[in-house]
Residue frames relative to the residue before (quaternion, step in Angstrom):
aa qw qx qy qz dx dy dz
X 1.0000 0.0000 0.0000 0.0000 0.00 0.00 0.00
X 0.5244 -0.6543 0.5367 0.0939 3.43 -1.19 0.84
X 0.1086 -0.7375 0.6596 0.0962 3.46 -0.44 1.48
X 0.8172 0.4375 0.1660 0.3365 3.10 0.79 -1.86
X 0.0949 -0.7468 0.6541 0.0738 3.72 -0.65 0.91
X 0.0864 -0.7513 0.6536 0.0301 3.69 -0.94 0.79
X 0.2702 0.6520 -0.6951 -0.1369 3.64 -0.99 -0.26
X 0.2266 -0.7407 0.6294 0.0623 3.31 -1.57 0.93
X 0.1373 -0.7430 0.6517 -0.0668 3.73 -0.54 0.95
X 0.1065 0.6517 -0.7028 0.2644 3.12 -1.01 2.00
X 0.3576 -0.7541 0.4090 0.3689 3.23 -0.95 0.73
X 0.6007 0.6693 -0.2943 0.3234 3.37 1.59 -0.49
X 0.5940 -0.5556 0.5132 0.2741 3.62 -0.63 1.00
X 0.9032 0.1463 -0.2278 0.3330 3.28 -0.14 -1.01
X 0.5954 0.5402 -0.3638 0.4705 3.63 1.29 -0.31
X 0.5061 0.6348 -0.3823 0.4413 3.47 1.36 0.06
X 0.7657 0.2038 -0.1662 0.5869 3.31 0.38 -0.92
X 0.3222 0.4498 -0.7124 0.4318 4.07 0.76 0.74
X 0.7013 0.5058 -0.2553 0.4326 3.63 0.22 -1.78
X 0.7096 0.5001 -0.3403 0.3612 3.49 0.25 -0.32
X 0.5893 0.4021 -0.3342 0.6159 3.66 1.73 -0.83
X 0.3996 0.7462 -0.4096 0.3403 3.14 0.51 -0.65
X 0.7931 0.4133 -0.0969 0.4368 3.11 -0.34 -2.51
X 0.6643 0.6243 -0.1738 0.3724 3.40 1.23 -1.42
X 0.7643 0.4174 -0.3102 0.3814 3.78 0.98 -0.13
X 0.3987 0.3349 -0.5276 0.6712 3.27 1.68 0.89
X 0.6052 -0.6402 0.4719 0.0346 2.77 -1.89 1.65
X 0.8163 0.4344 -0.1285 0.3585 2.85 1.42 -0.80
X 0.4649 0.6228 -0.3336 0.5336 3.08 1.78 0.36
X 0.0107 -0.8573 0.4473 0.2546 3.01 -1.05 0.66
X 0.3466 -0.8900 0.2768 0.1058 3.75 0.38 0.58
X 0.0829 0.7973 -0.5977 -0.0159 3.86 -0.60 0.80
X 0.2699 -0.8553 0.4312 0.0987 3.11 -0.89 0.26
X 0.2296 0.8035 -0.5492 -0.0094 4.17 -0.81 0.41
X 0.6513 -0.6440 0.3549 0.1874 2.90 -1.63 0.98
X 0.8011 0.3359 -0.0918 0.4867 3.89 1.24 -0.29
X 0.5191 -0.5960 0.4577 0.4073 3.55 -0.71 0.47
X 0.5842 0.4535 -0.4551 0.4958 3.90 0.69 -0.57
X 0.6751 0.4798 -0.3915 0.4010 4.11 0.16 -1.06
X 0.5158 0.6197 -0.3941 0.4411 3.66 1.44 -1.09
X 0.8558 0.3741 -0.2333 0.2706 3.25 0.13 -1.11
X 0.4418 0.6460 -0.3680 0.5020 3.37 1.80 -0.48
X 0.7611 0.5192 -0.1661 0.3517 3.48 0.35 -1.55
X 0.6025 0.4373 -0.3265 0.5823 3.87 1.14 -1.70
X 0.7472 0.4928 -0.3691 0.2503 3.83 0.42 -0.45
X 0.6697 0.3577 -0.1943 0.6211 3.61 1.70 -0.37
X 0.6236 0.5109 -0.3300 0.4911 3.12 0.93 -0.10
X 0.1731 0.8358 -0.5209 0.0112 3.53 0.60 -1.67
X 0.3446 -0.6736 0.6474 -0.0913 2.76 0.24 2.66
X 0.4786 -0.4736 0.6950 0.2521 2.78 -2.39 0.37
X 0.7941 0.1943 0.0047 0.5758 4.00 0.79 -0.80
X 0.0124 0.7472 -0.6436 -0.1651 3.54 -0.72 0.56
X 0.3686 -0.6069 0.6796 0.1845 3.81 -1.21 0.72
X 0.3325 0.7347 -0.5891 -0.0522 3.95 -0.78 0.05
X 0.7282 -0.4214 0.4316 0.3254 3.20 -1.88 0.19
X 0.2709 -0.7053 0.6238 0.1998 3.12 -0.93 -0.20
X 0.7109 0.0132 -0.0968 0.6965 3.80 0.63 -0.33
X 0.0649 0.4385 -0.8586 0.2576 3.26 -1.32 1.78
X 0.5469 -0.5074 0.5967 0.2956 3.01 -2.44 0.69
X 0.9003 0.2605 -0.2640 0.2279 3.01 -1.55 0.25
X 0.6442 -0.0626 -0.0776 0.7583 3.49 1.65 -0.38
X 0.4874 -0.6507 0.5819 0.0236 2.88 -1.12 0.94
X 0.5546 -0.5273 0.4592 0.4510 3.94 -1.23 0.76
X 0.6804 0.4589 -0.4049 0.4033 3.88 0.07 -0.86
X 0.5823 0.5762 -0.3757 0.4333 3.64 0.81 -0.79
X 0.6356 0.5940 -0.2567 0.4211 3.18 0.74 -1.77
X 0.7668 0.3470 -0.2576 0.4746 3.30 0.22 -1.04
X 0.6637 0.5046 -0.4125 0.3671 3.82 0.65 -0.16
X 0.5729 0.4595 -0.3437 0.5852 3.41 1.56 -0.41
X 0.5333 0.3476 -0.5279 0.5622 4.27 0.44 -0.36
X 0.6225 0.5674 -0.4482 0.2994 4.08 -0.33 -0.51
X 0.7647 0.5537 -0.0763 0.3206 2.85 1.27 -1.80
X 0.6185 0.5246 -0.1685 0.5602 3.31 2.14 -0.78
X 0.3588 -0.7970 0.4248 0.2358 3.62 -0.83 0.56
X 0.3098 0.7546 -0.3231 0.4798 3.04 1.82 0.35
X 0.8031 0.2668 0.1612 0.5077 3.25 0.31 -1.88
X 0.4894 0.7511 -0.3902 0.2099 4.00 0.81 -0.41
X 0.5566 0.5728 -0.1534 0.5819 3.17 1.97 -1.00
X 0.5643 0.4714 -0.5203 0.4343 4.24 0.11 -0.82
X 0.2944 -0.6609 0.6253 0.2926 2.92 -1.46 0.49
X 0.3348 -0.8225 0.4394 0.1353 3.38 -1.40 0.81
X 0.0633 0.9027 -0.4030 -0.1368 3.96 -0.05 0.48
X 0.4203 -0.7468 0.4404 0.2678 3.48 -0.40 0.80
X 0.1833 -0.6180 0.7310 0.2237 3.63 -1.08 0.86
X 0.0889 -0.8464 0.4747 -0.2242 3.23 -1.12 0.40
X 0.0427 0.7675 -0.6269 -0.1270 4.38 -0.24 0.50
X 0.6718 0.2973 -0.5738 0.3620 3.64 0.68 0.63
X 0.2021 -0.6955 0.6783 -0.1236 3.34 -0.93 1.48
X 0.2847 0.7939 -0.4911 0.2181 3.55 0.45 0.54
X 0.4992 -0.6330 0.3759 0.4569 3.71 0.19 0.42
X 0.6604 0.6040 -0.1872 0.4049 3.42 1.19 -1.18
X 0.8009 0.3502 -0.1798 0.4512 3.21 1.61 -1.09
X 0.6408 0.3547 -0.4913 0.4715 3.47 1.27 -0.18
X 0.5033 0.5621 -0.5619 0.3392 3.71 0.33 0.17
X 0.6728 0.4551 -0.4156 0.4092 3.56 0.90 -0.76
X 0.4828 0.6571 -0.3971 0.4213 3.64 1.54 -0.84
X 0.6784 0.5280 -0.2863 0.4230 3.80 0.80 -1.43
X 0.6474 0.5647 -0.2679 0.4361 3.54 1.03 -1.28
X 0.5145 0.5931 -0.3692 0.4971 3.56 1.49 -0.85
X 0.4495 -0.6961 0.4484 0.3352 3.34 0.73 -1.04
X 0.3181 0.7321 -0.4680 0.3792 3.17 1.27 0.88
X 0.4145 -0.7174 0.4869 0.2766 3.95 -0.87 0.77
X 0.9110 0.0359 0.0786 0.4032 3.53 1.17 0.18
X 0.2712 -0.8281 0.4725 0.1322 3.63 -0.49 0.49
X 0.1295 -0.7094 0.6926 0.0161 4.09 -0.65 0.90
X 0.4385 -0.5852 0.6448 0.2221 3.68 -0.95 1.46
X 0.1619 -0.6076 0.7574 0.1760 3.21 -1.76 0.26
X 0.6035 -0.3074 -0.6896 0.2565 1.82 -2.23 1.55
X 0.4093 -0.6038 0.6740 0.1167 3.22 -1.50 1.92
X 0.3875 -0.5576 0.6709 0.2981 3.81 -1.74 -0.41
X 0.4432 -0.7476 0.4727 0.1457 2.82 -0.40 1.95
X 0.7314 0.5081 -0.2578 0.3748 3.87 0.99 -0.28
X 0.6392 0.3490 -0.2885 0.6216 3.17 1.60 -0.19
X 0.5458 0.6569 -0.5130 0.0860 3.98 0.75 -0.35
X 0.5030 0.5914 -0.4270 0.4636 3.92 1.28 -0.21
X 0.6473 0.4829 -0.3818 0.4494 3.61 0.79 -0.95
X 0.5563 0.5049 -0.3120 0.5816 3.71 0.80 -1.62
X 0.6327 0.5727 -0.4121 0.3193 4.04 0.08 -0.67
X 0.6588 0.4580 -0.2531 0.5404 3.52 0.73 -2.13
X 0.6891 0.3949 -0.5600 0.2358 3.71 -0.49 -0.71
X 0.6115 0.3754 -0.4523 0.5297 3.96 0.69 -0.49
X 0.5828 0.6404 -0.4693 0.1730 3.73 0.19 -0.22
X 0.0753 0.8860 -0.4524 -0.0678 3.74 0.23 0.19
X 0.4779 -0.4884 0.5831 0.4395 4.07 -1.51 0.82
X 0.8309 -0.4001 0.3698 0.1126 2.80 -2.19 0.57
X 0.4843 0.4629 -0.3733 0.6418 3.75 2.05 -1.04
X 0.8081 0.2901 -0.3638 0.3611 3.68 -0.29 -0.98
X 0.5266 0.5844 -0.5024 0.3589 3.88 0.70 0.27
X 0.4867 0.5966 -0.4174 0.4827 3.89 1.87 -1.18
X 0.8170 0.4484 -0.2279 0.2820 3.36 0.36 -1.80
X 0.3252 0.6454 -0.6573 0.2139 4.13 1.32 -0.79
X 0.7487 0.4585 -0.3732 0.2999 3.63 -0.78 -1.42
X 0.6998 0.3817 -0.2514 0.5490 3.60 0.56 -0.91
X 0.9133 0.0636 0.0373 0.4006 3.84 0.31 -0.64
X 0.1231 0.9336 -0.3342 0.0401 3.60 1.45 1.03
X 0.3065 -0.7830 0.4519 0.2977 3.57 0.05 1.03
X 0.6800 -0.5488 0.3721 0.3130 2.92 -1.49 1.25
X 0.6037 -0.5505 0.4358 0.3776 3.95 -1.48 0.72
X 0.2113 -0.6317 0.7097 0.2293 3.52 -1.16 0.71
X 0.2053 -0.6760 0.7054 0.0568 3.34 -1.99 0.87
X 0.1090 -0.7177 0.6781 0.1152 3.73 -0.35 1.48
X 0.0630 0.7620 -0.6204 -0.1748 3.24 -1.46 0.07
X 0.0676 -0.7291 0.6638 0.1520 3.55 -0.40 -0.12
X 0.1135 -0.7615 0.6354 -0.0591 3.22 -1.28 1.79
X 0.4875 -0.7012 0.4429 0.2729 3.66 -0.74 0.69
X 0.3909 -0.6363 0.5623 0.3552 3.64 -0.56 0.50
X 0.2327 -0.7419 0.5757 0.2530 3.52 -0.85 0.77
């Protein structure tokens, strides 16, 4: 059974379909996937994920774009949106937050924890009425290699 609608949008081939197995070993997610910030917006609008995962640097539109054009659509204005991302700089996920994103995943993510790192931004339909009035604070996954 389907709790969950994800779509993640990378331009990279192969970090797509990591994220896709990934996303794919909770049962209860269900998960599509596209390679561009234009397909994003085609797709979050007929589809109309519960959670969108995006890139941050893709060619031609970019994650920050992307997410100004879901904002911009009354379709899509509501999904949250979390950037995946390797700039984690304090400086840069605050500008990400200021973008209006609900959150920031570190690149290279842990392909075993990205469904867990996924649900915490995921929220039931009461806590979607209440965001404006009571918006939980931004989670920051990261996943650091052991050196």
């Amino acid at each position: 059974m389907t709790e969950a609608r994800i779509l993640y949008v990378d331009d990279e081939p192969d970090i797509r379909d990591i994220a896709m197995m990934a996303l794919e070993l909770d049962p209860e997610i269900e998960v599509r996937s596209c390679s561009s910030g234009m397909e994003a917006l085609a797709e979050a609008a007929v589809w109309k994920p519960d959670l969108i995962l995006l890139d941050v640097m893709m060619p031609e539109m970019d994650g920050p774009e992307t997410l100004r054009r879901l904002r911009e659509n009354e379709k899509t204005e509501g999904i949250p949106v979390v950037f995946i991302t390797a700039r984690t700089q304090v400086a840069e996920v605050q500008r990400f937050l200021g973008l209006g994103a609900s959150g920031v995943i570190a690149k290279p993510f842990d392909p075993m924890e990205l469904a867990a790192d996924a649900r915490k931004y995921l929220r039931t339909g009461a806590e979607q009425m209440l965001e404006k009035e009571q918006a939980p604070a931004p989670v920051i996954s990261a996943y650091r290699r052991k050196s």
